[in-house]
C-alpha positions as CSV (number, residue, x, y, z in Angstrom):
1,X,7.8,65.2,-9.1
2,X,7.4,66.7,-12.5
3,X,6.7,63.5,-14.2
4,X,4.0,62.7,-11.8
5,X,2.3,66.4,-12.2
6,X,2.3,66.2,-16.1
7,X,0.5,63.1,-15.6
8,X,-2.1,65.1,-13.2
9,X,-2.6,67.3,-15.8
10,X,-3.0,64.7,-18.5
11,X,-5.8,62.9,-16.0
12,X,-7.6,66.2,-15.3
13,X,-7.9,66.5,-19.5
14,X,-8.9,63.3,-20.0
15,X,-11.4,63.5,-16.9
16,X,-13.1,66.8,-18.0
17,X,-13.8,65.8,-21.4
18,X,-14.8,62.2,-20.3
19,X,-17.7,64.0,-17.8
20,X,-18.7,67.0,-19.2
21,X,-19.1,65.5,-22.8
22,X,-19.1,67.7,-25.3
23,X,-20.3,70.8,-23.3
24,X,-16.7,70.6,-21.4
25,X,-18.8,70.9,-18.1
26,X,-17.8,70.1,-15.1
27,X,-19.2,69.8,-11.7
28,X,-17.3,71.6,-8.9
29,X,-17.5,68.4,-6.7
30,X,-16.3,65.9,-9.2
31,X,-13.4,68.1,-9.9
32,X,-12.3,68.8,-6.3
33,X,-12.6,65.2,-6.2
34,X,-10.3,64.4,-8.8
35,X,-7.9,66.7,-7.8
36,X,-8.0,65.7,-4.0
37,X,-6.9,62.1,-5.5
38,X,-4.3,63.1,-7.8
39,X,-2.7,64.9,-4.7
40,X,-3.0,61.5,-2.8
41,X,-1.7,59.2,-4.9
42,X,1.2,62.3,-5.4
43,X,2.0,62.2,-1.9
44,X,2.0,58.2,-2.1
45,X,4.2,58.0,-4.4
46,X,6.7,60.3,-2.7
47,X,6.2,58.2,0.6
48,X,7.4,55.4,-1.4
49,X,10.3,56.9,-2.8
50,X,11.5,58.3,0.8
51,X,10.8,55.2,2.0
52,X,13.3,53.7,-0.5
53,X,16.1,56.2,0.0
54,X,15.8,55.2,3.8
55,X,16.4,51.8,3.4
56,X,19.1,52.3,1.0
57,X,21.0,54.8,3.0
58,X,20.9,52.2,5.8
59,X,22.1,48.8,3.8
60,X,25.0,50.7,1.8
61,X,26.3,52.5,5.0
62,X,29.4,50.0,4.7
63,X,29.8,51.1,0.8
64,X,31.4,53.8,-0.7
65,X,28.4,55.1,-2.2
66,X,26.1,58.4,-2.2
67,X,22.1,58.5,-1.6
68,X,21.1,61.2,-3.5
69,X,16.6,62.0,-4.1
70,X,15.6,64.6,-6.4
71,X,12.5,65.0,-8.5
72,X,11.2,61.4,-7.4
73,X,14.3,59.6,-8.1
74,X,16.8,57.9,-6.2
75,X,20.5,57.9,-7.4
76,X,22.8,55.9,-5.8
77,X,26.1,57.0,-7.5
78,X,29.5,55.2,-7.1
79,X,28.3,52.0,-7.2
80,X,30.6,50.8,-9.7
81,X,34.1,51.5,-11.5
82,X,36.1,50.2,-14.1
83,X,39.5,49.8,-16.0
84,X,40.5,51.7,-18.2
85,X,38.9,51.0,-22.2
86,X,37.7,48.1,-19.7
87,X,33.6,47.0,-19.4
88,X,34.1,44.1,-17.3
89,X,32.3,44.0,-13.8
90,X,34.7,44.1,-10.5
91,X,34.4,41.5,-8.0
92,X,34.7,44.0,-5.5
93,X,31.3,45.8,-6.5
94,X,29.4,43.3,-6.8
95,X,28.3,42.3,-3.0
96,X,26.7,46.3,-3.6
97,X,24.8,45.5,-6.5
98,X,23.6,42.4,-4.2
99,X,22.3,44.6,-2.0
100,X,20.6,46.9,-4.3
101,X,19.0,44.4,-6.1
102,X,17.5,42.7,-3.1
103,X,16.5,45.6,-1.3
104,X,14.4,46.8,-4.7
105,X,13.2,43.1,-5.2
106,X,11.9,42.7,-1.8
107,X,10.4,45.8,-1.1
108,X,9.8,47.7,-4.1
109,X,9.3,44.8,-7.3
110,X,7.8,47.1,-9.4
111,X,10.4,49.6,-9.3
112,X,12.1,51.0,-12.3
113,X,15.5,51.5,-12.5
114,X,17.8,52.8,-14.9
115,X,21.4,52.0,-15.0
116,X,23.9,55.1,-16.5
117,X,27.4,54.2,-18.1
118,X,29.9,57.1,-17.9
119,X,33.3,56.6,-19.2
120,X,36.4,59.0,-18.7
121,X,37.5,62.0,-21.4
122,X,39.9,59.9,-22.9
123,X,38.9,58.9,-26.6
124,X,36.4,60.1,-29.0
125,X,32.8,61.2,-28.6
126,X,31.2,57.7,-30.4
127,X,33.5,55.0,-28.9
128,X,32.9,56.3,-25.4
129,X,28.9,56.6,-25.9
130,X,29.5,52.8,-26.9
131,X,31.9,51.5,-24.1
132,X,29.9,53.3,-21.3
133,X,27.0,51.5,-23.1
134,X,29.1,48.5,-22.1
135,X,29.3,49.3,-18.4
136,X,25.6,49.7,-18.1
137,X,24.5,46.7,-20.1
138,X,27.4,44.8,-17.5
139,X,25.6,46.0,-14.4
140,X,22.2,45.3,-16.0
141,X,23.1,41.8,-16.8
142,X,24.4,41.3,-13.3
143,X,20.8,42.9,-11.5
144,X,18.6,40.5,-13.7
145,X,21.1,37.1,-13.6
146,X,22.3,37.7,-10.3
147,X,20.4,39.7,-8.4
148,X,16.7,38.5,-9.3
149,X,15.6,41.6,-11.2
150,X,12.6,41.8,-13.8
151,X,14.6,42.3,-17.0
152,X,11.5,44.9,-18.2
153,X,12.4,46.9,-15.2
154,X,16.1,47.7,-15.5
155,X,17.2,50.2,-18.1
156,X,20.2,51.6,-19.5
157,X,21.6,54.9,-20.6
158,X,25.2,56.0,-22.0
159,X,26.3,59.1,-21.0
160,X,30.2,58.5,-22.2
161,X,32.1,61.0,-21.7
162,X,29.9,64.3,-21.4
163,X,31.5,66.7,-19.4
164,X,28.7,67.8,-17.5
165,X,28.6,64.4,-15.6
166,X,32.1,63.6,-15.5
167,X,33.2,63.3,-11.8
168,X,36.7,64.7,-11.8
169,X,36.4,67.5,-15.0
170,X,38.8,66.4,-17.8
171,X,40.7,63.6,-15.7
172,X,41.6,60.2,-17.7
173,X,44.1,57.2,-17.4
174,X,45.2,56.7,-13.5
175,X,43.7,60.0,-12.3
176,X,40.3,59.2,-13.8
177,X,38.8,56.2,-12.4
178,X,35.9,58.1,-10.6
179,X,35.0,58.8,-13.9
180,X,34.6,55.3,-15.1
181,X,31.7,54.6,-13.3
182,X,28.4,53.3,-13.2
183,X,25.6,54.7,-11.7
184,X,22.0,53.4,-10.4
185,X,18.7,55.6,-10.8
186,X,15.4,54.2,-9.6
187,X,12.6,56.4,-11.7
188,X,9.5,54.9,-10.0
189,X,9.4,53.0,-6.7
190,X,6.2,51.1,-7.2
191,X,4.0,50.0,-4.2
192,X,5.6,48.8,-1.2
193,X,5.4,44.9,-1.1
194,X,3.5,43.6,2.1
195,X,5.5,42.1,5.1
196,X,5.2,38.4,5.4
197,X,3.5,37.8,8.1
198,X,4.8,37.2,11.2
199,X,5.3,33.6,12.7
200,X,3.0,32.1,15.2
């Protein structure tokens, strides 16, 4: 929720010296009322994202993969491994990416999502920044051809081989494919899209 409190604060600057001109006045009622809406939309906002992280928890039950919400985000880790010095796309993971991209599609389009390539510690600094690079950009590509995603929408970030996000510590080769992984973060759920309405 940080992001969304430094954009509070933000507001609340730009509101004060917007009504109070150049005196920086004011009124006790048009600030409590300011406030009262920053805390709504705050609260909104997290609705949304729980309401997200439900869903998802439900429709990758059958996958190998954690739910995880902190700081309005959702991570959904494990959803993708690779070879070795490999940035091709496993047939096997793809049915989970299905999934993810229809249930942000449907019910959360304006969602944004960024997509994090880790590789293992084998290799140097540079080379792994670029092939975990590779993993992202291979599940991004697959979200927007595949799964129907707004290209604007889906990000990507390397994190190669830095230790501090490395699954298994140190591991490489057979004993680090847990490693070699692609993860899913969705920043911002947007505003729930409506039902359709139901048939008569």
């Amino acid at each position: 929720m940080r992001s969304y409190r430094r954009i509070a604060v933000v507001s609340l600057g730009v509101l004060a010296i917007a009504m109070g001109g150049c005196n920086g006045y004011v009124k006790k009622a048009d600030f409590d009322s300011a406030i009262s809406e920053l805390r709504a939309n705050d609260q909104k906002q997290q609705q949304e994202i729980d309401n997200l992280t439900q869903q998802m928890q439900q429709h990758f039950a059958a996958y190998d993969a954690k739910i995880s919400q902190l700081a309005g985000r959702i991570r959904v880790d494990a959803v993708s491994h690779f070879a070795f010095n490999q940035a091709s796309l496993r047939d096997e993971d793809k049915p989970l990416l299905d999934d993810f991209a229809k249930t942000v599609s449907t019910h959360f389009p304006q969602a944004v999502v960024t997509v994090e390539g880790f590789t293992d510690s084998a290799g140097g600094r540079a080379y792994n920044m670029r092939l975990g690079r590779e993993r992202a950009d291979a599940v991004r590509d697959y979200l927007v051809k595949n799964g129907g995603m707004s290209a604007d929408n889906v990000r990507v970030v390397s994190y190669g081989k830095a230790e501090n996000r490395q699954v298994l510590k140190g591991k490489s080769g057979d004993g680090g494919e847990a490693n070699r992984r692609v993860s899913l973060v969705v920043e911002y759920a947007g505003t729930q899209a409506a039902a359709p309405p139901a048939a008569s």
